[in-house]
C-alpha positions as semicolon CSV with decimal commas, in nm:
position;residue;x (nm);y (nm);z (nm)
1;X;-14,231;-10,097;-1,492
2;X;-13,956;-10,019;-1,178
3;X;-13,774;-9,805;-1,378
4;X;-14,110;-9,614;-1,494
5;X;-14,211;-9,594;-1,125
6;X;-13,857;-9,503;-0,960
7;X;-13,869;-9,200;-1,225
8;X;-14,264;-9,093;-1,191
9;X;-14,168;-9,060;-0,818
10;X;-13,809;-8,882;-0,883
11;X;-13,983;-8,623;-1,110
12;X;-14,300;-8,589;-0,886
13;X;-14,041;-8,551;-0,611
14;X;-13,849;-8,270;-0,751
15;X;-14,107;-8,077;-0,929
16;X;-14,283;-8,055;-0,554
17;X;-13,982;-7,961;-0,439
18;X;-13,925;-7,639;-0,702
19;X;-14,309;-7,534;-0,650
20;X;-14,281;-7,561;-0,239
21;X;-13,930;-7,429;-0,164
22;X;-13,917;-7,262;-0,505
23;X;-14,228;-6,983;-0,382
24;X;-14,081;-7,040;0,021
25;X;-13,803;-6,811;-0,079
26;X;-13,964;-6,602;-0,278
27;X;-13,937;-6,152;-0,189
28;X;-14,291;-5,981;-0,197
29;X;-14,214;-5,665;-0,453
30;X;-14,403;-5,387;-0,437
31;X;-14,312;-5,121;-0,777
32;X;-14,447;-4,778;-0,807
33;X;-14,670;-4,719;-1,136
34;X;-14,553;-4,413;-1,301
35;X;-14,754;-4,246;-1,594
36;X;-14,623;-3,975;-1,797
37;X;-15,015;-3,877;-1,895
38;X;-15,045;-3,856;-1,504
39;X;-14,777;-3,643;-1,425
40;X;-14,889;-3,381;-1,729
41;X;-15,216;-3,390;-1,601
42;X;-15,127;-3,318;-1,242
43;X;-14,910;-3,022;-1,401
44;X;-15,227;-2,898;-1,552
45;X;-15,426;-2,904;-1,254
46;X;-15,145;-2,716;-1,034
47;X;-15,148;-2,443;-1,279
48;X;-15,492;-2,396;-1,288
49;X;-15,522;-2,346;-0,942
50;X;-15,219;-2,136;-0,917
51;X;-15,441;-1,910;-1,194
52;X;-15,793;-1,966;-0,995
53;X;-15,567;-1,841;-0,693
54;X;-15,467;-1,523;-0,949
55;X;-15,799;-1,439;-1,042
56;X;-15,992;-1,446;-0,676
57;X;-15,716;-1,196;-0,533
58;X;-15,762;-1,025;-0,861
59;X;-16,151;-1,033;-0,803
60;X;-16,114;-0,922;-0,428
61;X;-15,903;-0,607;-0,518
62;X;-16,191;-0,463;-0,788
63;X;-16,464;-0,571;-0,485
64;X;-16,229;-0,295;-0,303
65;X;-16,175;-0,057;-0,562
66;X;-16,569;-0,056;-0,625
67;X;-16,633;0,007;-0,251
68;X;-16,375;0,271;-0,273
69;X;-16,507;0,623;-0,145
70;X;-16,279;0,832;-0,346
71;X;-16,352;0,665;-0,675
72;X;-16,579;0,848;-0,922
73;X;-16,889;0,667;-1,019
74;X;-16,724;0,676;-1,342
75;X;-16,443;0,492;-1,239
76;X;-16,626;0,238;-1,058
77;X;-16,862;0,114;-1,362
78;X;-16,507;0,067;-1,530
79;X;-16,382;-0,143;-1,262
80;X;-16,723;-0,282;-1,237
81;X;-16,713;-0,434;-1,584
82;X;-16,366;-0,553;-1,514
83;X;-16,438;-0,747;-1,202
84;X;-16,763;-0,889;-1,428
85;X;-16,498;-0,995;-1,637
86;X;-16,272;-1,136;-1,422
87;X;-16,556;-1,344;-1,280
88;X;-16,627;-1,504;-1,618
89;X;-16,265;-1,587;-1,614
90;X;-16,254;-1,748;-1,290
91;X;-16,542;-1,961;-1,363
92;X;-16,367;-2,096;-1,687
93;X;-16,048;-2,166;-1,477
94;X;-16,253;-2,373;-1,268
95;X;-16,393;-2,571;-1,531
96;X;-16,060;-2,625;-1,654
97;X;-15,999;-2,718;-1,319
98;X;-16,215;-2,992;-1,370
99;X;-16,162;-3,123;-1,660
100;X;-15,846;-3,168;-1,617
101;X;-15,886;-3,324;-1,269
102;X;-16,103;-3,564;-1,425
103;X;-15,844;-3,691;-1,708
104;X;-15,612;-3,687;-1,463
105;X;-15,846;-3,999;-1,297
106;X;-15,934;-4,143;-1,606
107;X;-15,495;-4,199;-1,688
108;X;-15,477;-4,336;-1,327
109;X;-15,772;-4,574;-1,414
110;X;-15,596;-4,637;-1,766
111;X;-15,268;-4,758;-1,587
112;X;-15,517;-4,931;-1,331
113;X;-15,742;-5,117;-1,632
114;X;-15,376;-5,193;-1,773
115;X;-15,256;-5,351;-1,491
116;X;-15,616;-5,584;-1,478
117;X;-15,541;-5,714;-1,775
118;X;-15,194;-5,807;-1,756
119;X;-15,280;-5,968;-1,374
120;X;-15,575;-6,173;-1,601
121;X;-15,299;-6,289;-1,843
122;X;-15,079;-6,342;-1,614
123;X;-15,310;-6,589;-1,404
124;X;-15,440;-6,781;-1,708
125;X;-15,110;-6,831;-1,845
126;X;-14,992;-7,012;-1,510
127;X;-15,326;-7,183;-1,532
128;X;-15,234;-7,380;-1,877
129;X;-14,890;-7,397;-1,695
130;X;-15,033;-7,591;-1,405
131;X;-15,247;-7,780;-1,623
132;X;-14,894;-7,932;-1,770
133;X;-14,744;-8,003;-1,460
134;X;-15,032;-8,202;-1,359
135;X;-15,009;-8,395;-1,723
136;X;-14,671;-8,437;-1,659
137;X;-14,639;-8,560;-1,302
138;X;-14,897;-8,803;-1,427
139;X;-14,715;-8,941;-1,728
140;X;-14,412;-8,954;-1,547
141;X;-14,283;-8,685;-1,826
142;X;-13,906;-8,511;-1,740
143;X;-14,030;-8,170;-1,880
144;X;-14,227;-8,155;-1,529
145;X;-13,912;-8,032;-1,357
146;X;-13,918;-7,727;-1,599
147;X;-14,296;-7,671;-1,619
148;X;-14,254;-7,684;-1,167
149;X;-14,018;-7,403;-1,274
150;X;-14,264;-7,192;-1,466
151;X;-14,512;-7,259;-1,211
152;X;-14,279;-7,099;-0,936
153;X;-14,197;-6,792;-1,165
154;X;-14,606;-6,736;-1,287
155;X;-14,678;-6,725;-0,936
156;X;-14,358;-6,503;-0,846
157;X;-14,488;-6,263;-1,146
158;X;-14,856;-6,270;-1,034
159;X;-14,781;-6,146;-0,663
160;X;-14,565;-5,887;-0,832
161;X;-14,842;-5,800;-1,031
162;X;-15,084;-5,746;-0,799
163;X;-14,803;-5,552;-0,574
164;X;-14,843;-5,288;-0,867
165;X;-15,188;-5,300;-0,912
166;X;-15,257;-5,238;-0,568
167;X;-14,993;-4,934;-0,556
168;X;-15,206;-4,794;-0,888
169;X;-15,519;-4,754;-0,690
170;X;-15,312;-4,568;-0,415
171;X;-15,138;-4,381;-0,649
172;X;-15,470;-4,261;-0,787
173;X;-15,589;-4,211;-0,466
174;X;-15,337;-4,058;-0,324
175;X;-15,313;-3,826;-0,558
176;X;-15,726;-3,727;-0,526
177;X;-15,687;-3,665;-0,153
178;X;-15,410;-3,419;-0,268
179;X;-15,536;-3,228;-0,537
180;X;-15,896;-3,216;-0,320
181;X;-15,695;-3,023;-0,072
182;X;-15,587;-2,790;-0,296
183;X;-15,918;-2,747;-0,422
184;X;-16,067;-2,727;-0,091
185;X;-15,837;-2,445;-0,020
186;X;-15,873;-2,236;-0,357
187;X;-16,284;-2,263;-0,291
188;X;-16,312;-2,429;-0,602
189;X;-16,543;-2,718;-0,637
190;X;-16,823;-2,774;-0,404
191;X;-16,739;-2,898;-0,065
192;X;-17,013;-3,178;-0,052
193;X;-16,828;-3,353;-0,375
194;X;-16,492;-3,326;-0,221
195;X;-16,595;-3,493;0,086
196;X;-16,798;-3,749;-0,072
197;X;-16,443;-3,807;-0,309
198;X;-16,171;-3,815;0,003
199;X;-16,408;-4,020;0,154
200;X;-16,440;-4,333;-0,043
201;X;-16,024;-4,297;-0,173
202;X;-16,000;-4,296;0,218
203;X;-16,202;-4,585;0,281
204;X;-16,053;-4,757;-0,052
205;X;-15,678;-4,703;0,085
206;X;-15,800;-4,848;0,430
207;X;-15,928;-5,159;0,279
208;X;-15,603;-5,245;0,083
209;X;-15,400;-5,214;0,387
């Protein structure tokens, strides 16, 4: 009953020691979430504003040519029905504009969803792990020492985890605050929603500070 008691208290002893000392010297990670969908997507939306940037000089120079004094009126219904059409083209650039701005948010949310769930495995596989050690330490079991172990790495792997989740959302928001800019600047979504956007990925990158 000694013996039992001298090693209950040896194995308690030690596996404390692993899950104290074990996290005391633990680095804080932080990892930068890259996405190959994200980095198309941002592609995509630099090129269509590079084209919506094309198409309003385009559009200013017929404005010019129709106000144009030494064209004939024939002339200027020709040029009128080409500005008309470059119009219509600069409205579907900017609704390729958005649609790709808005799958490039929904991959940043994918990596961000993807990152939940892992963080949710994570923390219910050191839960059962926990649950062990506890068993253990009150059996007096030797396979405490390596469960204190696994409890020291879980924990390791869930602060690392949340490291990248956290640099996901300001990845995502990041790049928003970015692409609005360039947006702003090519006129081409209404101000109101790209103020109302920066605003909360402002207040969002704030918080997680």
């Amino acid at each position: 009953m000694k013996t039992l008691k001298c090693s209950f208290i040896k194995v308690a002893g030690l596996a404390a020691f692993m899950v104290l000392f074990g996290l005391a010297g633990e680095a804080f990670s932080q990892s930068t979430v890259s996405s190959k969908a994200v980095a198309t997507a941002r592609g995509a939306i630099n090129r269509d504003l590079a084209k919506i940037s094309q198409q309003q000089h385009k559009i200013e120079g017929l404005k010019a040519q129709c106000k144009s004094k030494q064209a004939t009126a024939t002339e200027k219904a020709a040029v009128r029905i080409e500005l008309k059409k470059a119009q219509a083209d600069l409205q579907h650039s900017k609704a390729y504009l958005a649609a790709d701005k808005s799958a490039l948010i929904s991959e940043h949310n994918h990596v961000i969803s993807e990152q939940k769930t892992t963080l949710r495995e994570q923390r219910f596989k050191l839960a059962v792990t926990q649950a062990n050690l506890f068993t253990d330490l009150i059996k007096g079991k030797e396979t405490a020492v390596a469960n204190a172990q696994r409890v020291v790495d879980g924990k390791r792997e869930i602060r690392s985890q949340k490291a990248e989740l956290q640099q996901a959302k300001v990845n995502r928001n990041n790049d928003l605050l970015a692409i609005n800019q360039g947006i702003r600047d090519a006129n081409a979504q209404s101000p109101i929603v790209l103020v109302a956007e920066n605003t909360v990925a402002k207040t969002q990158n704030l918080v997680m500070k």
